[in-house]
C-alpha positions as a printed NumPy array, in Angstrom:
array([[ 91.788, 110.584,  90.254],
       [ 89.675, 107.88 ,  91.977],
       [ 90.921, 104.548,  93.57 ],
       [ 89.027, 101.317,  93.194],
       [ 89.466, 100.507,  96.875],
       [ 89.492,  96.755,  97.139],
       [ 90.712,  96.568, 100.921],
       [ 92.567,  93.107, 100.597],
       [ 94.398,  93.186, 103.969],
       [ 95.137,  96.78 , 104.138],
       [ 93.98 ,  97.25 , 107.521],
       [ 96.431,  94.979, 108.895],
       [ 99.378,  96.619, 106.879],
       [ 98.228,  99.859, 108.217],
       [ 98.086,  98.209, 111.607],
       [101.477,  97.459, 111.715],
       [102.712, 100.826, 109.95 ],
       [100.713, 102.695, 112.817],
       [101.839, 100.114, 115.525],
       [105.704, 100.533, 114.681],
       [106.186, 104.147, 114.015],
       [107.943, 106.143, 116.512],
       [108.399, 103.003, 119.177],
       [111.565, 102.523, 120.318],
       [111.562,  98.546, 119.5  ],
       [111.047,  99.476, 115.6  ],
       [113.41 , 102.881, 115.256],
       [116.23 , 100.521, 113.73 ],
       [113.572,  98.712, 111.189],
       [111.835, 101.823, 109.805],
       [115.079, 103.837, 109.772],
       [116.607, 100.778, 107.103],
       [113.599, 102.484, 105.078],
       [114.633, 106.251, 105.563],
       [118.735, 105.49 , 104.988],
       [117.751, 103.473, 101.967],
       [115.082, 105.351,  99.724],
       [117.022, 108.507, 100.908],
       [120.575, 107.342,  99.774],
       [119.875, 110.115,  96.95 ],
       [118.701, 113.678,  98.227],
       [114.673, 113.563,  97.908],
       [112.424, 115.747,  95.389],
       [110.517, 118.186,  96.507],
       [107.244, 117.365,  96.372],
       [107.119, 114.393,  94.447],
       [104.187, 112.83 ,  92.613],
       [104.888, 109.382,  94.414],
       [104.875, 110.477,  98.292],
       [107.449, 109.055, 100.533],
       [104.482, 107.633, 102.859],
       [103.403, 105.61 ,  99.412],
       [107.06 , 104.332,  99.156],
       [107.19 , 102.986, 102.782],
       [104.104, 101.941, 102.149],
       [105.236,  99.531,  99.263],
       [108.792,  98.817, 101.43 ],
       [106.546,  97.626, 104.298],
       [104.46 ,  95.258, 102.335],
       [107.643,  93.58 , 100.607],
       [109.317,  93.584, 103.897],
       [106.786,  91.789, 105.813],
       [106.118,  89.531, 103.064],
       [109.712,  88.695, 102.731],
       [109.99 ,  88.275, 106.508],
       [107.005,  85.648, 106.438],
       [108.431,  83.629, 103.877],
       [111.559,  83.68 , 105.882],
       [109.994,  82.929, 109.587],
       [108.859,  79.975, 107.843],
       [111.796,  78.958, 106.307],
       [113.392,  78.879, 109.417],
       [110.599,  77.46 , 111.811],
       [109.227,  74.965, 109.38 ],
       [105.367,  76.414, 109.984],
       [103.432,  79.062, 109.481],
       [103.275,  81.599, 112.002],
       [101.033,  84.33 , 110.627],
       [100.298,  84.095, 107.193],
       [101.573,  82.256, 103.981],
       [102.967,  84.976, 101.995],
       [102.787,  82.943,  98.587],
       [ 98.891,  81.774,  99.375],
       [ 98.328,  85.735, 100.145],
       [ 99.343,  86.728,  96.939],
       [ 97.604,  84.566,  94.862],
       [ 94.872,  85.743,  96.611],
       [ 96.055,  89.408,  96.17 ],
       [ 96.993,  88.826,  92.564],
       [ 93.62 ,  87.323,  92.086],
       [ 91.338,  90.095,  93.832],
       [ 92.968,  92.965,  92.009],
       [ 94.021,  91.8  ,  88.661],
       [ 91.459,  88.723,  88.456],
       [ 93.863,  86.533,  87.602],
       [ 94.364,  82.865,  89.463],
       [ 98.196,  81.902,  89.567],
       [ 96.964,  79.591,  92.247],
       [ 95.974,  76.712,  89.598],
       [ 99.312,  77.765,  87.518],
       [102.881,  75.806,  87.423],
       [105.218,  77.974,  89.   ],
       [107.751,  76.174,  90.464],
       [110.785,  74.663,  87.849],
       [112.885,  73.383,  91.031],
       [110.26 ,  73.048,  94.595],
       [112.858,  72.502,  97.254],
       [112.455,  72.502, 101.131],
       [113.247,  76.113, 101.845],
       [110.324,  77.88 , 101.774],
       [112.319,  81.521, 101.502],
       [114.049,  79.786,  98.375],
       [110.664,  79.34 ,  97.209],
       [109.14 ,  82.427,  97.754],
       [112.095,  84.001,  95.38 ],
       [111.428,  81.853,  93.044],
       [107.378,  82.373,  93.293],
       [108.027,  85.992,  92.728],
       [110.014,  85.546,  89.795],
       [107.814,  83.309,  88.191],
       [104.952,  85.485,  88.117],
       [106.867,  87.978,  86.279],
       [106.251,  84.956,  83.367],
       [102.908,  85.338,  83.933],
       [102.508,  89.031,  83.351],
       [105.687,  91.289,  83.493],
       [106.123,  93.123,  86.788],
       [102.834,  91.575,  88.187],
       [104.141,  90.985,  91.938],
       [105.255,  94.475,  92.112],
       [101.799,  95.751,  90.462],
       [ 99.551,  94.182,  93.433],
       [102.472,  95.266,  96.02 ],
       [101.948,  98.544,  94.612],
       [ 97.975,  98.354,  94.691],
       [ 98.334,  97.83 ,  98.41 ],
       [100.485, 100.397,  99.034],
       [ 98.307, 103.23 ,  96.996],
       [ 95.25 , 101.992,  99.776],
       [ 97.145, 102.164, 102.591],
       [ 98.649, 105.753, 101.681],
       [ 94.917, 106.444, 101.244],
       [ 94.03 , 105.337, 104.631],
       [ 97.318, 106.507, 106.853],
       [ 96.883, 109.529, 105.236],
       [ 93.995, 110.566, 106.976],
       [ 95.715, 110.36 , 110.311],
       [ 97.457, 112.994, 111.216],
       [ 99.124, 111.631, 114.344],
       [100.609, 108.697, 112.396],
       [102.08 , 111.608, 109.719],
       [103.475, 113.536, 112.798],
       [105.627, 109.954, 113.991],
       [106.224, 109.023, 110.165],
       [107.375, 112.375, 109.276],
       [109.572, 112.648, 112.877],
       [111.151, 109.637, 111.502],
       [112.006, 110.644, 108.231],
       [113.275, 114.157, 109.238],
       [115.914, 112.183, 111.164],
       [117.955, 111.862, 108.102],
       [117.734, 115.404, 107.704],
       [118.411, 117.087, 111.003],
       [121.773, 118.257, 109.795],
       [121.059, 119.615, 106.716],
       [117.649, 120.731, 106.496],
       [115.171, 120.937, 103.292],
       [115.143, 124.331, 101.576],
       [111.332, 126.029, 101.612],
       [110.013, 125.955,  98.396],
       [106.838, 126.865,  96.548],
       [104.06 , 124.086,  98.019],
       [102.238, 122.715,  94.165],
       [ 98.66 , 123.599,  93.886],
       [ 98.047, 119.791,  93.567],
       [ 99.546, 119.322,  97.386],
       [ 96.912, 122.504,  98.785],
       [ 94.335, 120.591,  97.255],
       [ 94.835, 117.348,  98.827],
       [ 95.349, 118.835, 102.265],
       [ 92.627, 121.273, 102.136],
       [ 90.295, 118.067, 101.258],
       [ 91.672, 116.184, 103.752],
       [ 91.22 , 118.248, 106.454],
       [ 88.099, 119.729, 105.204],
       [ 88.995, 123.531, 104.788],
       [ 89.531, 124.117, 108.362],
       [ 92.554, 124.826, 110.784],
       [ 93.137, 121.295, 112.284],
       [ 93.742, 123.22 , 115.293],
       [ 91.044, 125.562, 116.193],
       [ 88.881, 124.312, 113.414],
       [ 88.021, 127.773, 111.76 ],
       [ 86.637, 127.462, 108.313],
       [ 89.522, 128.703, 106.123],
       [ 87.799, 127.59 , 103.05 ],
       [ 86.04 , 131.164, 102.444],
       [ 82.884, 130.097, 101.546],
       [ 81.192, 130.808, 105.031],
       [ 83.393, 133.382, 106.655],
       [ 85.62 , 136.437, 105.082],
       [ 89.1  , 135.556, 105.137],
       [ 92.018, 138.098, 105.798],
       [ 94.951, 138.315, 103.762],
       [ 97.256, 135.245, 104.229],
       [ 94.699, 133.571, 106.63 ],
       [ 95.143, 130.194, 104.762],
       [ 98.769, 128.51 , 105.915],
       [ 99.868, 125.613, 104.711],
       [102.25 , 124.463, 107.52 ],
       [104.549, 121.459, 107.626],
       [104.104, 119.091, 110.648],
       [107.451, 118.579, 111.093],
       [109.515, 121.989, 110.3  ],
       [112.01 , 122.607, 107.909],
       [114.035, 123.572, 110.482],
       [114.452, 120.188, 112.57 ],
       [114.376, 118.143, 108.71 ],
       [111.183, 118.022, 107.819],
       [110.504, 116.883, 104.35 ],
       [108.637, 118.922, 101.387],
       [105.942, 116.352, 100.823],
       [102.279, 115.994, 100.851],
       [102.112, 113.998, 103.99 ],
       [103.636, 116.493, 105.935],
       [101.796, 119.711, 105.054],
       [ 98.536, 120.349, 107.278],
       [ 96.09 , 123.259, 106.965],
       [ 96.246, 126.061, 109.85 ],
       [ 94.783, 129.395, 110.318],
       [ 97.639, 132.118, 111.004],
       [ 96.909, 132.376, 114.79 ],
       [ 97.292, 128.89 , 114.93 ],
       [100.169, 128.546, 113.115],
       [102.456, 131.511, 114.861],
       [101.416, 129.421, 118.056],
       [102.94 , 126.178, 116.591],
       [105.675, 127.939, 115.192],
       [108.985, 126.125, 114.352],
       [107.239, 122.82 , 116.752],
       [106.733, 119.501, 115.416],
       [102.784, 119.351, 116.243],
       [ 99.671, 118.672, 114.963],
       [ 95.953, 117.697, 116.12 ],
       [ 94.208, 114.696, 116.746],
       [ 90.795, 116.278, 116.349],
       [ 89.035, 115.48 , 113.304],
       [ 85.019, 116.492, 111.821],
       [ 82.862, 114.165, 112.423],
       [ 81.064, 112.686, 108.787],
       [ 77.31 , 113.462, 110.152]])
Protein backbone atom coordinates (compact mmCIF):
# COMPACT_ATOMS: atom_id res chain seq x y z
CA UNK A 1 0.00 0.00 0.00
CA UNK A 2 1.34 3.53 -0.68
CA UNK A 3 0.28 6.85 1.06
CA UNK A 4 -0.15 10.07 -0.85
CA UNK A 5 1.73 12.02 1.80
CA UNK A 6 0.35 15.52 1.73
CA UNK A 7 2.08 16.77 5.08
CA UNK A 8 -0.70 19.39 6.04
CA UNK A 9 0.49 20.12 9.62
CA UNK A 10 1.64 16.76 10.54
CA UNK A 11 4.82 17.79 11.88
CA UNK A 12 3.32 19.80 14.47
CA UNK A 13 0.83 16.95 15.53
CA UNK A 14 3.78 14.74 15.74
CA UNK A 15 5.47 17.48 17.70
CA UNK A 16 3.16 17.45 20.30
CA UNK A 17 2.61 13.49 20.34
CA UNK A 18 6.54 13.26 20.80
CA UNK A 19 6.61 16.32 23.22
CA UNK A 20 3.85 14.79 25.64
CA UNK A 21 4.60 11.17 25.83
CA UNK A 22 6.04 9.86 28.92
CA UNK A 23 6.27 13.56 30.77
CA UNK A 24 4.90 13.71 33.88
CA UNK A 25 2.71 17.03 33.07
CA UNK A 26 0.77 14.91 30.23
CA UNK A 27 0.50 11.18 32.04
CA UNK A 28 -3.22 12.16 33.04
CA UNK A 29 -4.06 13.48 29.25
CA UNK A 30 -2.65 10.54 27.25
CA UNK A 31 -3.83 7.99 29.84
CA UNK A 32 -7.82 9.48 29.07
CA UNK A 33 -6.65 7.87 25.59
CA UNK A 34 -5.40 4.39 26.96
CA UNK A 35 -8.61 3.98 29.65
CA UNK A 36 -10.88 4.95 26.81
CA UNK A 37 -9.99 3.03 23.47
CA UNK A 38 -9.07 0.16 25.93
CA UNK A 39 -12.49 0.03 27.82
CA UNK A 40 -12.83 -3.34 25.66
CA UNK A 41 -9.77 -5.86 25.84
CA UNK A 42 -7.58 -4.99 22.56
CA UNK A 43 -7.00 -7.38 19.37
CA UNK A 44 -4.08 -8.78 18.82
CA UNK A 45 -2.51 -7.36 16.18
CA UNK A 46 -4.96 -5.32 14.64
CA UNK A 47 -5.05 -3.91 11.11
CA UNK A 48 -5.69 -0.30 12.57
CA UNK A 49 -2.61 0.10 15.14
CA UNK A 50 -3.25 1.62 18.44
CA UNK A 51 -0.46 4.40 17.58
CA UNK A 52 -2.96 5.24 14.40
CA UNK A 53 -5.90 5.51 16.93
CA UNK A 54 -4.08 7.99 19.27
CA UNK A 55 -3.05 9.39 16.44
CA UNK A 56 -6.69 10.30 15.27
CA UNK A 57 -7.69 10.95 19.33
CA UNK A 58 -4.87 13.54 19.38
CA UNK A 59 -5.90 15.45 16.36
CA UNK A 60 -9.71 15.66 17.55
CA UNK A 61 -8.51 16.46 20.95
CA UNK A 62 -6.41 19.33 20.14
CA UNK A 63 -8.79 20.55 17.70
CA UNK A 64 -11.55 20.40 20.16
CA UNK A 65 -9.35 22.07 22.78
CA UNK A 66 -8.65 25.08 20.28
CA UNK A 67 -12.09 25.69 19.57
CA UNK A 68 -12.62 25.68 23.25
CA UNK A 69 -9.47 28.02 24.39
CA UNK A 70 -11.18 30.33 22.20
CA UNK A 71 -14.43 30.06 23.37
CA UNK A 72 -13.34 30.90 26.58
CA UNK A 73 -10.60 33.65 25.91
CA UNK A 74 -12.43 35.35 23.12
CA UNK A 75 -9.07 35.09 20.67
CA UNK A 76 -7.13 32.93 19.06
CA UNK A 77 -4.29 31.56 20.75
CA UNK A 78 -2.72 29.08 18.34
CA UNK A 79 -4.69 28.23 15.55
CA UNK A 80 -8.40 28.48 14.32
CA UNK A 81 -9.47 24.99 14.29
CA UNK A 82 -12.50 25.66 11.81
CA UNK A 83 -10.07 27.86 9.28
CA UNK A 84 -7.57 24.66 9.62
CA UNK A 85 -9.95 22.39 8.39
CA UNK A 86 -11.18 24.00 5.58
CA UNK A 87 -7.84 24.15 4.71
CA UNK A 88 -7.35 20.41 5.58
CA UNK A 89 -10.60 19.44 3.93
CA UNK A 90 -9.48 21.38 0.95
CA UNK A 91 -5.77 19.98 0.53
CA UNK A 92 -6.81 16.37 0.80
CA UNK A 93 -10.19 16.00 -0.64
CA UNK A 94 -10.04 19.28 -2.94
CA UNK A 95 -12.99 20.44 -1.81
CA UNK A 96 -13.55 24.33 -0.49
CA UNK A 97 -16.22 24.40 2.43
CA UNK A 98 -14.61 27.72 3.06
CA UNK A 99 -16.98 29.61 0.40
CA UNK A 100 -19.99 27.18 1.67
CA UNK A 101 -23.04 28.14 4.18
CA UNK A 102 -22.51 26.22 7.13
CA UNK A 103 -23.81 27.83 9.88
CA UNK A 104 -28.06 27.60 10.39
CA UNK A 105 -27.72 29.44 13.95
CA UNK A 106 -23.85 31.59 14.23
CA UNK A 107 -23.86 32.46 17.89
CA UNK A 108 -21.00 33.93 20.08
CA UNK A 109 -19.51 30.74 21.40
CA UNK A 110 -17.04 29.75 19.25
CA UNK A 111 -16.94 25.91 20.85
CA UNK A 112 -20.82 25.99 20.02
CA UNK A 113 -19.73 26.72 16.67
CA UNK A 114 -17.15 24.44 16.07
CA UNK A 115 -19.91 21.52 16.90
CA UNK A 116 -21.97 22.78 14.74
CA UNK A 117 -19.12 23.29 11.85
CA UNK A 118 -18.40 19.66 12.23
CA UNK A 119 -21.78 18.58 11.82
CA UNK A 120 -22.44 20.52 8.96
CA UNK A 121 -19.85 19.15 6.88
CA UNK A 122 -21.23 15.81 7.33
CA UNK A 123 -24.07 17.65 4.77
CA UNK A 124 -21.48 18.23 2.62
CA UNK A 125 -20.11 14.76 2.20
CA UNK A 126 -21.02 12.06 4.87
CA UNK A 127 -18.31 11.48 7.45
CA UNK A 128 -15.99 14.10 5.74
CA UNK A 129 -14.50 15.69 9.12
CA UNK A 130 -13.62 12.34 10.32
CA UNK A 131 -12.10 11.35 6.71
CA UNK A 132 -9.36 14.33 6.81
CA UNK A 133 -8.95 13.63 10.78
CA UNK A 134 -8.23 10.26 9.70
CA UNK A 135 -5.83 11.33 6.72
CA UNK A 136 -3.75 13.06 9.35
CA UNK A 137 -3.58 10.48 11.57
CA UNK A 138 -2.46 7.66 8.80
CA UNK A 139 0.77 10.44 8.18
CA UNK A 140 1.59 10.87 11.45
CA UNK A 141 1.54 6.96 12.26
CA UNK A 142 3.80 6.99 9.18
CA UNK A 143 6.18 9.40 10.62
CA UNK A 144 6.15 8.41 14.63
CA UNK A 145 6.57 5.19 13.47
CA UNK A 146 9.94 5.50 12.47
CA UNK A 147 11.06 6.50 15.91
CA UNK A 148 11.69 4.05 18.01
CA UNK A 149 12.23 6.04 21.20
CA UNK A 150 8.79 7.68 20.87
CA UNK A 151 7.29 3.76 20.46
CA UNK A 152 9.31 2.80 23.64
CA UNK A 153 7.32 6.01 25.80
CA UNK A 154 3.99 5.36 23.72
CA UNK A 155 4.07 1.74 24.26
CA UNK A 156 5.27 2.30 28.27
CA UNK A 157 2.14 4.20 28.37
CA UNK A 158 -0.18 1.93 26.99
CA UNK A 159 1.18 -1.18 28.85
CA UNK A 160 0.05 0.72 31.96
CA UNK A 161 -3.40 -0.53 31.51
CA UNK A 162 -2.07 -3.84 31.34
CA UNK A 163 0.44 -4.34 34.10
CA UNK A 164 -1.95 -6.57 35.96
CA UNK A 165 -3.03 -8.74 33.52
CA UNK A 166 -0.63 -9.09 30.86
CA UNK A 167 -1.20 -9.87 26.93
CA UNK A 168 -0.94 -13.56 26.04
CA UNK A 169 2.11 -14.26 23.28
CA UNK A 170 0.71 -15.05 20.19
CA UNK A 171 1.78 -15.84 16.65
CA UNK A 172 3.32 -12.18 15.29
CA UNK A 173 1.27 -11.91 11.32
CA UNK A 174 3.63 -12.03 8.48
CA UNK A 175 2.22 -8.55 7.54
CA UNK A 176 3.69 -7.09 11.11
CA UNK A 177 7.55 -8.90 10.24
CA UNK A 178 7.31 -7.15 7.15
CA UNK A 179 6.72 -3.75 8.32
CA UNK A 180 9.35 -3.99 11.04
CA UNK A 181 11.93 -5.65 9.05
CA UNK A 182 11.44 -2.54 6.49
CA UNK A 183 11.50 -0.24 9.01
CA UNK A 184 14.46 -1.06 10.56
CA UNK A 185 16.13 -2.16 7.48
CA UNK A 186 16.87 -5.96 8.16
CA UNK A 187 19.20 -5.34 10.91
CA UNK A 188 19.28 -5.78 14.82
CA UNK A 189 18.48 -2.16 15.99
CA UNK A 190 20.94 -2.97 18.52
CA UNK A 191 24.16 -4.19 17.22
CA UNK A 192 23.09 -3.57 13.69
CA UNK A 193 23.93 -7.11 12.21
CA UNK A 194 22.31 -7.76 8.91
CA UNK A 195 19.59 -10.30 9.78
CA UNK A 196 18.10 -10.00 6.41
CA UNK A 197 20.24 -13.08 4.93
CA UNK A 198 21.12 -11.74 1.87
CA UNK A 199 24.80 -10.77 2.89
CA UNK A 200 25.62 -13.01 5.79
CA UNK A 201 24.46 -16.84 6.68
CA UNK A 202 22.01 -16.78 9.30
CA UNK A 203 21.72 -19.49 12.13
CA UNK A 204 18.64 -21.06 13.06
CA UNK A 205 16.28 -18.61 14.90
CA UNK A 206 18.78 -15.67 14.39
CA UNK A 207 15.85 -13.37 13.28
CA UNK A 208 13.72 -12.22 16.67
CA UNK A 209 11.04 -10.26 16.53
CA UNK A 210 11.00 -8.74 20.07
CA UNK A 211 8.43 -6.47 21.68
CA UNK A 212 9.77 -3.15 23.12
CA UNK A 213 7.81 -3.26 25.92
CA UNK A 214 7.42 -7.09 27.22
CA UNK A 215 4.54 -9.05 27.62
CA UNK A 216 5.44 -9.45 30.88
CA UNK A 217 5.20 -5.73 32.31
CA UNK A 218 1.79 -5.23 29.62
CA UNK A 219 3.09 -4.74 26.61
CA UNK A 220 0.69 -4.79 23.77
CA UNK A 221 0.67 -7.29 20.59
CA UNK A 222 0.88 -4.57 17.99
CA UNK A 223 2.98 -3.43 15.20
CA UNK A 224 4.38 -0.46 16.96
CA UNK A 225 5.80 -2.37 19.54
CA UNK A 226 7.65 -5.20 17.80
CA UNK A 227 11.41 -4.27 16.80
CA UNK A 228 13.90 -6.49 14.94
CA UNK A 229 16.91 -8.04 17.12
CA UNK A 230 19.49 -10.58 16.54
CA UNK A 231 19.34 -13.44 19.34
CA UNK A 232 22.44 -12.16 21.25
CA UNK A 233 20.87 -9.03 21.39
CA UNK A 234 17.74 -9.99 22.38
CA UNK A 235 18.75 -12.56 25.46
CA UNK A 236 20.68 -9.30 26.58
CA UNK A 237 17.42 -7.21 26.57
CA UNK A 238 15.53 -9.91 27.87
CA UNK A 239 12.19 -9.28 29.72
CA UNK A 240 13.52 -5.04 29.71
CA UNK A 241 11.55 -2.40 28.23
CA UNK A 242 14.46 -1.10 25.75
CA UNK A 243 15.22 -0.26 22.50
CA UNK A 244 17.87 1.86 20.35
CA UNK A 245 18.12 5.19 19.22
CA UNK A 246 20.59 4.36 16.48
CA UNK A 247 19.28 4.38 13.12
CA UNK A 248 21.14 3.81 9.18
CA UNK A 249 21.91 6.61 7.76
CA UNK A 250 19.94 7.05 3.95
CA UNK A 251 23.48 7.66 2.02
Amino acid sequence: MTIDMQYFDVYYFCHLANESMGKFEYIKTNAEFTERHFEVPPQDFPKISVLREYCFWLVDRVLCEQADSISILGEVVDFDPICWMNQAIFKYKQIDTSTKHIFDDYCDDYLENYNQYIEALDRISEGLFYEVVESVAVEMEYILFQNRDFLLRFNEQQASFFENNPRKRTYIPEWVKRAVLFRDKGCCVFCKKDLTGLYSLLEDNEKHFDHIVPLSEGGLNDVCNIQLSCQKCNLIKSDSSRTSTLYQSAY
